[in-house]
C-alpha positions as a Markdown table, in Angstrom:
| # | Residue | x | y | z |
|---|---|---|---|---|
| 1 | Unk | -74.9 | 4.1 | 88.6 |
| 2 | Unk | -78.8 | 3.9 | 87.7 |
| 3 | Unk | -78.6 | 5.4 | 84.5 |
| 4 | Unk | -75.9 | 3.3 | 83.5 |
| 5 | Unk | -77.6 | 0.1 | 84.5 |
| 6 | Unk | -81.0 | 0.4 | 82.6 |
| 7 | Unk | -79.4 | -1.0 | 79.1 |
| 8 | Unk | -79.0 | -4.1 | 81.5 |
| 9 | Unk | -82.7 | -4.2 | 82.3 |
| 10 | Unk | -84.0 | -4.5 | 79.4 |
| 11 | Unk | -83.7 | -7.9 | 78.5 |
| 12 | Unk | -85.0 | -8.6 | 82.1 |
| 13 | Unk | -88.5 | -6.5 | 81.4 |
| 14 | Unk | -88.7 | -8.3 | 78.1 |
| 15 | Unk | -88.3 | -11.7 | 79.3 |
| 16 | Unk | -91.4 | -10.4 | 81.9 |
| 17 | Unk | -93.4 | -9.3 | 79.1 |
| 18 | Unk | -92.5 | -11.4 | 76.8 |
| 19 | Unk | -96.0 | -13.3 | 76.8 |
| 20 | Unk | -98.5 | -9.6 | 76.4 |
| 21 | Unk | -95.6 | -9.0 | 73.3 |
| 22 | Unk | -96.2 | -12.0 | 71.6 |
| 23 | Unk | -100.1 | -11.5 | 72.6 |
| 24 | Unk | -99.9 | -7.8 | 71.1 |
| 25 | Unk | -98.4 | -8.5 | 68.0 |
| 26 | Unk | -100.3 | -12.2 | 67.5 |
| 27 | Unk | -103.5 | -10.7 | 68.7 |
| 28 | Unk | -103.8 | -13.8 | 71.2 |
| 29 | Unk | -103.6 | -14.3 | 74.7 |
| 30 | Unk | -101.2 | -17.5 | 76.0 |
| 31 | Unk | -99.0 | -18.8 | 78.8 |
| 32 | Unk | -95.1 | -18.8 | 79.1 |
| 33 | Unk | -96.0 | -22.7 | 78.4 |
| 34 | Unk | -97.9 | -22.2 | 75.3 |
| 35 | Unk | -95.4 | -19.9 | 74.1 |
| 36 | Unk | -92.5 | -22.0 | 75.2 |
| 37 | Unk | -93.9 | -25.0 | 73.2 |
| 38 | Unk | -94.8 | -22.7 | 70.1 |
| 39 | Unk | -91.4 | -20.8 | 69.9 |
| 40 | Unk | -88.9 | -22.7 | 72.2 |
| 41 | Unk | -85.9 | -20.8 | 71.1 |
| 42 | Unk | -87.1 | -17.1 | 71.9 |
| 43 | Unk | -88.3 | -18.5 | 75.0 |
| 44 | Unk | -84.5 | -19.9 | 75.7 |
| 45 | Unk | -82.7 | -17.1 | 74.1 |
| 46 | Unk | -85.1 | -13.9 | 76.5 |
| 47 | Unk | -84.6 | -16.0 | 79.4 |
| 48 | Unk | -80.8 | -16.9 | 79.0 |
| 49 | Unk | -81.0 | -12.9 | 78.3 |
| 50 | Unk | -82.4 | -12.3 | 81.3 |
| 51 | Unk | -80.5 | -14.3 | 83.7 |
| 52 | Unk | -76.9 | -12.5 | 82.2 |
| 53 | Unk | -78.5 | -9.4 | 82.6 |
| 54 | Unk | -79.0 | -10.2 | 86.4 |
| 55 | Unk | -75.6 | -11.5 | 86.8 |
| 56 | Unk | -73.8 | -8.4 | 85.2 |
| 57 | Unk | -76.3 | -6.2 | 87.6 |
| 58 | Unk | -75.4 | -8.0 | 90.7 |
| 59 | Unk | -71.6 | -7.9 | 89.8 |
| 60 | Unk | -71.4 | -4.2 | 89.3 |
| 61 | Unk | -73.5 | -3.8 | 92.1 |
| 62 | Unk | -71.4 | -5.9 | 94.6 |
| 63 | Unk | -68.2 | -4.0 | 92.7 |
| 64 | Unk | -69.7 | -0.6 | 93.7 |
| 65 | Unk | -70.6 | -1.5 | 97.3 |
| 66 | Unk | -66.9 | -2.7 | 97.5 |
| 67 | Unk | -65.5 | -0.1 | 96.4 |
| 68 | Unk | -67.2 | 2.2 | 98.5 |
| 69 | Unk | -66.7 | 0.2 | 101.5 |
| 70 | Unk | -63.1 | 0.4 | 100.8 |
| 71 | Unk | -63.1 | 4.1 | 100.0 |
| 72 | Unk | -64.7 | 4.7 | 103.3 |
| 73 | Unk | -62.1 | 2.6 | 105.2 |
| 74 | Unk | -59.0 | 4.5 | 104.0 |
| 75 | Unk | -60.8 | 7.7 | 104.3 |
């Protein structure tokens, strides 16, 4: 289940990192502020990213520990 989850994290880490990317590549340092007044739409689009990302983890996590459970009961 790990390995298959990790395309899910992605958008997650780059929504955390997404101020040292735009630093790296703009050679400047800033804020999730700054960065959210500069370039609003990235801003909405890694963070809307980020938040599916976390719902699809949650759900197949919940779907696995269910199915487990229930696996273990009839066993």
């Amino acid at each position: 289940m790990g390995l298959r989850m990790l395309p899910c994290a992605v958008p997650i880490v780059l929504f955390a990192q997404l101020t040292d990317l735009v630093g790296l590549f703009m050679n400047r340092e800033g804020t999730l502020a700054q960065l959210l007044y500069i370039w609003p739409a990235l801003v909405i689009l890694s963070a809307t990213a980020a938040l599916a990302s976390t719902a699809v983890i949650a759900a197949r996590s919940i779907a696995v520990l269910l199915a487990r459970r229930t696996r273990v009961e009839r066993g």
